[in-house]
C-alpha positions as MATLAB code, in Angstrom:
seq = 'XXXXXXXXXXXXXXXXXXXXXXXXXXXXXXXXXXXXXXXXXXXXXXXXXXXXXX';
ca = [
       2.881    5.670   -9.233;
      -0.270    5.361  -11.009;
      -3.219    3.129  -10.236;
      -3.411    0.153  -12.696;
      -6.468   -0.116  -14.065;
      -6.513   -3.673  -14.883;
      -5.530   -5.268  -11.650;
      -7.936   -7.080   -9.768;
      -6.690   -6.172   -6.466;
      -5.450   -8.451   -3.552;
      -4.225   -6.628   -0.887;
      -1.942   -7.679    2.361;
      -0.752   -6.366    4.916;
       3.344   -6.163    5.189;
       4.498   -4.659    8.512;
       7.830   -2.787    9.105;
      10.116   -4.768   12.633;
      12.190   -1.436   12.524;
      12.267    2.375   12.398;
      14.593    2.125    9.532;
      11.565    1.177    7.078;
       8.493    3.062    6.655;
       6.016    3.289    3.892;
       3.953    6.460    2.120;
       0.776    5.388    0.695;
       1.208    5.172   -3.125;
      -2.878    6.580   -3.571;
      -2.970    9.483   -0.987;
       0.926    9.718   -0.206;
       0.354    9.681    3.725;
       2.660    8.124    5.696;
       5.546    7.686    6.962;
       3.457    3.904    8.032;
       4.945    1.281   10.280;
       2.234   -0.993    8.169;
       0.756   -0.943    4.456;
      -1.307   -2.888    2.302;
       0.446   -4.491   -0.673;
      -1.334   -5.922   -4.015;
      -0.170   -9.375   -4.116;
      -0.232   -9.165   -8.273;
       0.937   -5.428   -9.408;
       2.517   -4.225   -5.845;
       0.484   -1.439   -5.065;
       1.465   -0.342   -1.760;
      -1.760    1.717   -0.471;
      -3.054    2.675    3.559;
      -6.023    1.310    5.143;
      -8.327    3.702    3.609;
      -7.421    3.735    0.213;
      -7.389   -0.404    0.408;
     -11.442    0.424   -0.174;
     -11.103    3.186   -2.973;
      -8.642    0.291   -5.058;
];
């Protein structure tokens, strides 16, 4: 997925109850991650790190 270049980014955290769902990061693909960070207008899914390269 790329980066949108237009989004003014809001990020928040979305957190997984079970082992069933797990998220990759979307900027640096690492992962599997029980939480991720999720733009609130273009749903960007990134990790902690990459929430301050966005």
């Amino acid at each position: 997925m790329a980066v949108p270049g237009s989004c003014e980014h809001s990020f928040t955290m979305i957190k997984s109850d079970t082992t069933l769902i797990l998220w990759n990061c979307n900027m640096c693909h690492s992962g599997p991650h029980w939480y991720i960070f999720e733009c609130k207008h273009c749903k960007l899914k990134t990790c902690r790190p990459c929430t301050a390269k966005a």
